[in-house]
N, C-alpha and C positions, 0 to 999 in steps of 0.2 A: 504493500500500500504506500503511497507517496505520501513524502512527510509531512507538506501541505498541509492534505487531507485531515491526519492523526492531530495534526498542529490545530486544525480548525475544528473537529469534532471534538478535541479535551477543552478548549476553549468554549464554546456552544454547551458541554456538559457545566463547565465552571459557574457560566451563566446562568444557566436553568437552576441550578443548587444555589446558589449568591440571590436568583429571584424569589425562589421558593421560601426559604429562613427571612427573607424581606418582607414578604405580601403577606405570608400566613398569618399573623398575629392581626392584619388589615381586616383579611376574608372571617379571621371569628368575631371579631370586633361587627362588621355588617351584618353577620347571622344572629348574634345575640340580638342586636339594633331590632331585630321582628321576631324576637323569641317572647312567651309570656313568660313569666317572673317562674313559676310550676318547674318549666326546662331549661333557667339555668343552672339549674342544681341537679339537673338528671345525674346516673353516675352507671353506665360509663355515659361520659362529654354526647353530647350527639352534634355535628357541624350545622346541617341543616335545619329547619324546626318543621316537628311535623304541621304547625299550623303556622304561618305567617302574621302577624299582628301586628297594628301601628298603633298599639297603646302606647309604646314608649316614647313616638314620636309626638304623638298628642298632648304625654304630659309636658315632655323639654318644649313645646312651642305654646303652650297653655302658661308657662311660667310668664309673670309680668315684667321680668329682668331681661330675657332674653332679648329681642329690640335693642333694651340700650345696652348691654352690654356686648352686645353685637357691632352697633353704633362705636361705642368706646375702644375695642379692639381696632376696628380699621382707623380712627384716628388717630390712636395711640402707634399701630406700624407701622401706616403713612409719615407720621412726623418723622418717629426715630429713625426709618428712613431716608427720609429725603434727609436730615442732620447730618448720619452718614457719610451720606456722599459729597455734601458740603463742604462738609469739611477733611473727608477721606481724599477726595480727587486731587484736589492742591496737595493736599502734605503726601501722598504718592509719588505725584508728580514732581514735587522740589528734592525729593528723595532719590528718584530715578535719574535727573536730568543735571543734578548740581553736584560737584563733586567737593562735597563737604567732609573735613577730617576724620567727623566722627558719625559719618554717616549711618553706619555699620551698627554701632553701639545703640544711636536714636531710632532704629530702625526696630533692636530687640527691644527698647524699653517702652515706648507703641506696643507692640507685640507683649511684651508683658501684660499689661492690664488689662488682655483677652484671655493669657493664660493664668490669672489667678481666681481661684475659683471666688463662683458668685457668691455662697454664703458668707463668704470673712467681709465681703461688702454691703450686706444688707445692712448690719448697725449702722455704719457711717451712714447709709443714706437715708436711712429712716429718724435718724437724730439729726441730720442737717435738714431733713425737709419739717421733723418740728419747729427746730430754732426758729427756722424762716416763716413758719406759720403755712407752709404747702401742703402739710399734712392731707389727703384726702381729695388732693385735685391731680389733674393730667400733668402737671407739668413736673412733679419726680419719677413719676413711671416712664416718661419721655426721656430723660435723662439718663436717667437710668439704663432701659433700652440703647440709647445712641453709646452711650459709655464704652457698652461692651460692643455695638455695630463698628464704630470709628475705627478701633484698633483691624479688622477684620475687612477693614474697605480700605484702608490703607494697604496692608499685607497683600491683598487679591490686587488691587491697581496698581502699584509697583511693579510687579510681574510684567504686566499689561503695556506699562508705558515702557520697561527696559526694552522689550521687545521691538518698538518702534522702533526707526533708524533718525541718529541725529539728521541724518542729512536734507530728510526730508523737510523740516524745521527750517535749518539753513541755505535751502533753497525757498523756500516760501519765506525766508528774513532778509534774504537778496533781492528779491524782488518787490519788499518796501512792504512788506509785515511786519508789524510787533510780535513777540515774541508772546504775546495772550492774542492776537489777533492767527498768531500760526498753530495754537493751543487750539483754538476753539475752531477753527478751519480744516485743519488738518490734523492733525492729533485726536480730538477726540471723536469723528468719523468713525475710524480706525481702529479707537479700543472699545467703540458700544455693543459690543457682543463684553465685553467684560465689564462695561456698566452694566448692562442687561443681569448676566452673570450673578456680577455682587448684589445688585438692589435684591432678585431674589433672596438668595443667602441672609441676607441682612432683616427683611422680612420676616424668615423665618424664623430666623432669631426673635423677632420684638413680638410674633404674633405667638409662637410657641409658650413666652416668657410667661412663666408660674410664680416662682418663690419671692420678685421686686413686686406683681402686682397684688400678690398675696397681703404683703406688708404693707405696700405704697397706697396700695389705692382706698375708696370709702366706697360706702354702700353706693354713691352715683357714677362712680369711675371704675369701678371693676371689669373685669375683663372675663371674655367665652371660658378660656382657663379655669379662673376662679369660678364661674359658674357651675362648672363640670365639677369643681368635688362639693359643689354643695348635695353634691345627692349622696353625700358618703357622710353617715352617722353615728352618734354612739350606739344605736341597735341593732342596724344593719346597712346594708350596701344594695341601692338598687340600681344593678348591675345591666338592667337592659335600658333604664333612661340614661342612664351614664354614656353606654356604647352609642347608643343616639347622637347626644350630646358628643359625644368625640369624633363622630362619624360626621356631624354638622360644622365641629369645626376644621374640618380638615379641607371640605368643600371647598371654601374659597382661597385657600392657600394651591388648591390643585387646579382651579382657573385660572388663576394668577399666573402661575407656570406656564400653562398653555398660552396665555395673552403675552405672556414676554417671551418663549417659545417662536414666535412669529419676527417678532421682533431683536431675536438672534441672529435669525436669515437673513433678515435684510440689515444690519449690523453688517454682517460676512460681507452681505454682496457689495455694499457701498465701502468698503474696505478694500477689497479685491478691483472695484472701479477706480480707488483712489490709485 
């Protein structure tokens, strides 16, 4: 058999097993979602239910929170988003493009403050947002959020911009560009398959985020997250509005994908035209 072949079916197997340990946990998670309360306790497990049910979906969308905190999630990822890349795209870019002595160093301690984990920061930011009296509004769960985006849009766009060639800068600065005027013209054309990229990423950072809205936010500002364990109690665990409710919020982070998905391509194409 050609090595190809062997090369291309161990690979195609990798895959199918790498999918499978990914999606499974997805696929019980949707079968629970129309299971009655009776078969999630069956034993042994059963995948399918032998009756299909939208009670669970009934209660998660009967609840009066849902709306806003539904509401409060997209606002709450849109901002720390778009902060992000505010501020991620410049400091990428002065990173990539400037040959600063300690480049190297500024570059790991950015990257630090993505790799230390988020509970040793919950205090700090839950005793700075009293001092300041924010306690209970958008604007520390935002922060919060971008804190940990920034470091992570810097890392991913740096990549992006070393890849460019200086020259192409320098021929667009010869011929009577500024050098934000050759930035914004030609450079980032170029790397919006890796804005594309990052704003994902980054998103699903702030919209995933649990334990800062836990803390941060107030009964008007909470987020799908925190909604999702309020069906977890001291007497029991209702396990099929929950699946609902996890299944609901997964929804629009998986549009999202697809809308920026589109917007990869044509990222590439105008890249490849530039």
């Amino acid at each position: 058999m050609n090595k190809n072949i062997i090369i291309k079916i161990v690979s195609l197997i990798i895959v199918i097993i790498a999918l499978i340990w990914t999606l499974y946990p997805l696929v019980w998670i949707i079968f629970s979602s129309f299971k009655a309360p009776l078969e999630q306790f069956t034993i042994p497990p059963k995948w399918i239910p032998e009756k299909f049910t939208l009670r669970n979906y009934k209660i998660f969308f009967s609840n009066a929170e849902f709306v806003r905190t539904f509401f409060n999630s997209v606002l709450v990822t849109t901002s720390s988003t778009i902060l992000a890349l505010i501020f991620g795209i410049p400091a990428a870019y002065g990173l990539a493009r400037f040959n600063w002595k300690h480049a190297n160093l500024l570059s790991f301690i950015i990257l630090l403050a993505r790799m230390t984990p988020p509970v040793v920061m919950v205090l700090p930011f839950f005793l700075i947002s009293r001092y300041l009296n924010l306690s209970g509004t958008y604007i520390p769960i935002i922060i919060a959020c971008s804190f940990f985006s920034v470091p992570f849009a810097v890392w991913m766009m740096q990549g992006f911009f070393s890849e460019i060639p200086e020259s192409l800068e320098e021929a667009a600065r010869i011929d009577g560009c500024t050098r934000f005027e050759a930035l914004t013209k030609i450079v980032l054309p170029l790397v919006l398959p890796g804005i594309s990229a990052t704003s994902i990423l980054c998103a699903l950072i702030s919209w995933n985020e649990f334990l800062f809205a836990l803390v941060l936010t107030g009964q008007e500002t909470r987020t799908l997250p925190v909604l999702v364990n309020m069906f977890v109690s001291e007497k029991n665990v209702d396990w099929g509005v929950m699946s609902a409710a996890a299944l609901i919020t997964v929804i629009p982070m998986i549009v999202f994908g697809l809308l920026v998905q589109n917007n990869l391509v044509k990222g590439l194409t105008v890249g490849s035209e530039k």
